[in-house]
C-alpha positions in Angstrom: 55.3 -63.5 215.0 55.8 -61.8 218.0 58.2 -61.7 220.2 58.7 -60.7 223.9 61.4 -60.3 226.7 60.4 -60.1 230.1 61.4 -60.1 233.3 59.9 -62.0 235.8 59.6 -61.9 239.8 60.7 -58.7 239.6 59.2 -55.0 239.7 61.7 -53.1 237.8 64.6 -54.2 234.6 67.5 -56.5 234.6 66.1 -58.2 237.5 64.1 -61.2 238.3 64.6 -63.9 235.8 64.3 -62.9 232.0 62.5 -65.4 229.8 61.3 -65.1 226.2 57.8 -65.5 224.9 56.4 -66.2 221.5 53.2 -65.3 220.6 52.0 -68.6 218.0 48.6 -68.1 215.4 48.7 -71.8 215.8 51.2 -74.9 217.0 54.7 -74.6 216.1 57.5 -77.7 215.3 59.3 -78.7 217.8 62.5 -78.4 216.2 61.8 -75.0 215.2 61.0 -74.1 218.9 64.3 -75.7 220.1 66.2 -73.5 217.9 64.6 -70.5 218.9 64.9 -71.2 222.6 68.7 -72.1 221.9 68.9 -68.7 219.7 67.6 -66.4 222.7 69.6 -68.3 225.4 67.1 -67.3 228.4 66.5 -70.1 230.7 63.5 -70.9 229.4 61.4 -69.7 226.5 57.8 -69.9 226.1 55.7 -70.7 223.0 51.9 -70.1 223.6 49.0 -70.4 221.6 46.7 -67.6 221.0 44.4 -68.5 218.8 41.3 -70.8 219.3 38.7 -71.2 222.4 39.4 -72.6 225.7 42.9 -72.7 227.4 46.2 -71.7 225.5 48.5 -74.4 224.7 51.8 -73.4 226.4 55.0 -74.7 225.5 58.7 -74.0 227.5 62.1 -74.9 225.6 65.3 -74.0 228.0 68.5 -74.0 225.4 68.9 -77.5 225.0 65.4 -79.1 226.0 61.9 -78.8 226.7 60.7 -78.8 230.1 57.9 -80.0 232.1 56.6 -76.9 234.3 58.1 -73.3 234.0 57.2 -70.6 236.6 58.9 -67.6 235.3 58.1 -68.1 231.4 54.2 -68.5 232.7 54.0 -65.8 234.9 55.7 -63.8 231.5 53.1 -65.3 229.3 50.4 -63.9 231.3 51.9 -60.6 231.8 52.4 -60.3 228.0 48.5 -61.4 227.3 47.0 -59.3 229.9 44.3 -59.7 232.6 43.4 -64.0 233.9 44.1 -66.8 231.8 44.0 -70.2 231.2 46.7 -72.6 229.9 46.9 -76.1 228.9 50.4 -77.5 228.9 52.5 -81.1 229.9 51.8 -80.2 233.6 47.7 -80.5 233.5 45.6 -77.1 233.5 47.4 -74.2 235.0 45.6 -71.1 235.6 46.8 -67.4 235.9 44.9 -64.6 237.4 45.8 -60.8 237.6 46.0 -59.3 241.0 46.8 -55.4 241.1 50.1 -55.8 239.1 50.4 -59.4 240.4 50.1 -62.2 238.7 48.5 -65.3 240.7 49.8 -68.5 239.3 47.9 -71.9 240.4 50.3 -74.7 240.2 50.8 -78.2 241.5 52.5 -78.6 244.4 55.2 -81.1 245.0 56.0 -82.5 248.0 59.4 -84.1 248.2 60.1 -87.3 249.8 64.0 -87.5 251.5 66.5 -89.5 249.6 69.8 -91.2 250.6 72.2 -89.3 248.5 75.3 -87.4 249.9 75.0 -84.3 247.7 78.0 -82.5 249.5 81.0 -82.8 247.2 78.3 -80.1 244.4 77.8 -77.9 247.6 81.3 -76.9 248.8 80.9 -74.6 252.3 77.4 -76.0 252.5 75.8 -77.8 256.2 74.1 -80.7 254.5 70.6 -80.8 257.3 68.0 -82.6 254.7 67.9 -83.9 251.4 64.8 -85.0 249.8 63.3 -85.5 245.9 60.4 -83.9 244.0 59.2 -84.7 240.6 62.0 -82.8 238.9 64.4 -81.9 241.4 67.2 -82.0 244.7 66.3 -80.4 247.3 68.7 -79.6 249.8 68.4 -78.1 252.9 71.7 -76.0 254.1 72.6 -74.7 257.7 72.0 -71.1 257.1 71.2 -68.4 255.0 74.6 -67.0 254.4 76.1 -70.4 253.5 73.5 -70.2 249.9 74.1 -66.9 249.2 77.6 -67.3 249.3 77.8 -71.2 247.6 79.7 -71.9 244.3 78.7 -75.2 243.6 80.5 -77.9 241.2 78.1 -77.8 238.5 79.9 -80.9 236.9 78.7 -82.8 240.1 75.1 -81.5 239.9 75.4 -82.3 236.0 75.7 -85.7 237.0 72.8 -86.1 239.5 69.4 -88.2 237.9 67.2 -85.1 238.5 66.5 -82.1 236.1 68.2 -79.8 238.8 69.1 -79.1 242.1 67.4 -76.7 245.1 69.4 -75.3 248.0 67.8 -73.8 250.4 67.9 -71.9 254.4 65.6 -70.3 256.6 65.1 -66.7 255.6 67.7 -63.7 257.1 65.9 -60.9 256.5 62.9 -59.1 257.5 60.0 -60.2 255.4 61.4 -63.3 253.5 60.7 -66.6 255.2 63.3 -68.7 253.2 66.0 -68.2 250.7 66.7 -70.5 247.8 69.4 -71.1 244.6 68.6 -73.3 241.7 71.0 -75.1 239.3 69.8 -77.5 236.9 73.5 -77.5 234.5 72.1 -80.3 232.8 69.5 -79.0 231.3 71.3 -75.8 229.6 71.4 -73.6 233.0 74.0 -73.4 235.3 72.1 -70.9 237.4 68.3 -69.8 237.0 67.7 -67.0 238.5 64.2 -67.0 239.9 63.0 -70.6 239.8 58.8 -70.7 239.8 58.5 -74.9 239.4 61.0 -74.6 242.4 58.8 -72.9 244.6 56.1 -76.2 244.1 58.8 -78.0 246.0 60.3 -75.5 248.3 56.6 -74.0 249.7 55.2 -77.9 250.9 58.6 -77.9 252.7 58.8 -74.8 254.4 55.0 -74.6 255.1 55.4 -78.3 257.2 58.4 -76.4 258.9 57.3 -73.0 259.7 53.6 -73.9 260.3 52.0 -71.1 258.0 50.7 -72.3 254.3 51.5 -68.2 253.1 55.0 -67.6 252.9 57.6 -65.3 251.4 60.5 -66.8 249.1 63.9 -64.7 248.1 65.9 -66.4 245.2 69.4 -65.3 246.1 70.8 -65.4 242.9 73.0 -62.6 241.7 69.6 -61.0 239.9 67.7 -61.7 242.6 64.0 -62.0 242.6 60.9 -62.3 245.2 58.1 -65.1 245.1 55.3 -65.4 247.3 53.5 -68.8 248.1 50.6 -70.3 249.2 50.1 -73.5 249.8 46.2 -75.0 249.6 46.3 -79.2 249.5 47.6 -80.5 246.4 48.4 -76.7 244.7 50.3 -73.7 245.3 49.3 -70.1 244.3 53.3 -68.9 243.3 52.8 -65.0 242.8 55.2 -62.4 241.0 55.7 -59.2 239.3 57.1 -58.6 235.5 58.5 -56.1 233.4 58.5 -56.3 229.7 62.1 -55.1 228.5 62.2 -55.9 224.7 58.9 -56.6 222.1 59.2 -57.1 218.9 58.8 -59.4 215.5 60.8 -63.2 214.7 61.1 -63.3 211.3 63.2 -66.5 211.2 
């Protein structure tokens, strides 16, 4: 089989968030998938399809679990196949289309509802403004840019939170990017993703109903670092990014 590394939301190496993608002749175990996912260590891994008509089945596996929605390992997957394509996976039909060394990604948005949860003893240094819940995840709003960018959360007290992970987040503090963002989801195998796509289907309804504008510019402030546009239409979000394959090459195991 084939095997890929590539970096995604990101136009140049070791940035952006790497996740692996295997290239299947037909579906895989689910065991097996976990193991390899657990073997590579990326924050996700994604198992696609390539064989047969119609859209690709498209499977993600962080470390330690399989996840609902995946930005990063898509927008990889598609790089790594080449021009638009189609995928079917546990989030409905999600569609990928090649923009001049883009790649378009059309995802469900979701809009988060606030919650009454006091989330500050995980955020040390943080301005608690707005809490609210997604599908998956936290999301929390902080005071300002500089207090994400600079955060070193308790991960034990995120691990403990009922959600998949958690989303801080500020109003943007450079020219160009509209908001800033971390992600931690600890209790799923990653203390820190770097470039969070599934995020993005929380963070653009948000920040859309704030700044007024439905196209927006994200920066994931992690220490890789890695740029996502947005654009929210009703009930989806086009998330855009660059890749760069790093590594290809065959899994014998």
């Amino acid at each position: 089989m084939r095997m890929y590394l590539v970096d995604s939301f990101t136009d140049h190496a070791f940035a952006g968030n790497p996740a692996g993608v295997v290239l299947l002749d037909a579906p895989a175990e689910e065991a097996w998938m976990q193991s390899v996912a657990a073997e590579l260590k990326h924050s996700e891994t994604a198992f696609v399809v390539t064989t047969g008509e119609g859209a690709k089945p498209l499977r993600w596996f962080t470390p330690v679990a399989e996840v609902a929605l995946c930005g990063h390992a898509t927008l990889a997957t598609a790089h790594v196949l080449g021009g638009d394509q189609v995928f079917s996976t546990k989030s409905g039909e999600l569609r990928c289309t090649a923009d001049g060394g883009w790649v378009r990604m059309d995802f469900p948005a979701d809009r988060s509802e606030p919650i009454e949860i006091d989330p500050a003893a995980a955020l040390p240094g943080v301005t608690v403004e707005h809490v609210a819940k997604g599908k998956f995840d936290l999301l929390v709003v902080a005071g300002n840019a500089a207090q994400v960018r600079e955060l070193r959360p308790d991960l034990d007290a995120i691990r403990a939170l009922d959600v998949r992970g958690l989303t801080v987040t500020a109003p943007g503090d450079r020219d160009g990017i509209d908001f800033v963002s971390r992600f931690f989801a600890p209790a799923k195998g990653v203390d820190e993703d770097p470039v969070t796509g599934s995020a993005h289907c929380t963070l653009a309804p948000y920040w859309a109903g704030r700044l007024g504008r439905d196209e927006l510019v994200g920066e994931q402030a992690s220490p890789r670092g890695g740029v996502v546009r947005v654009h929210l239409n009703g009930d989806r979000v086009t998330l855009s990014g660059q890749a760069v394959t790093v590594f290809s090459g065959e899994l014998h195991a």
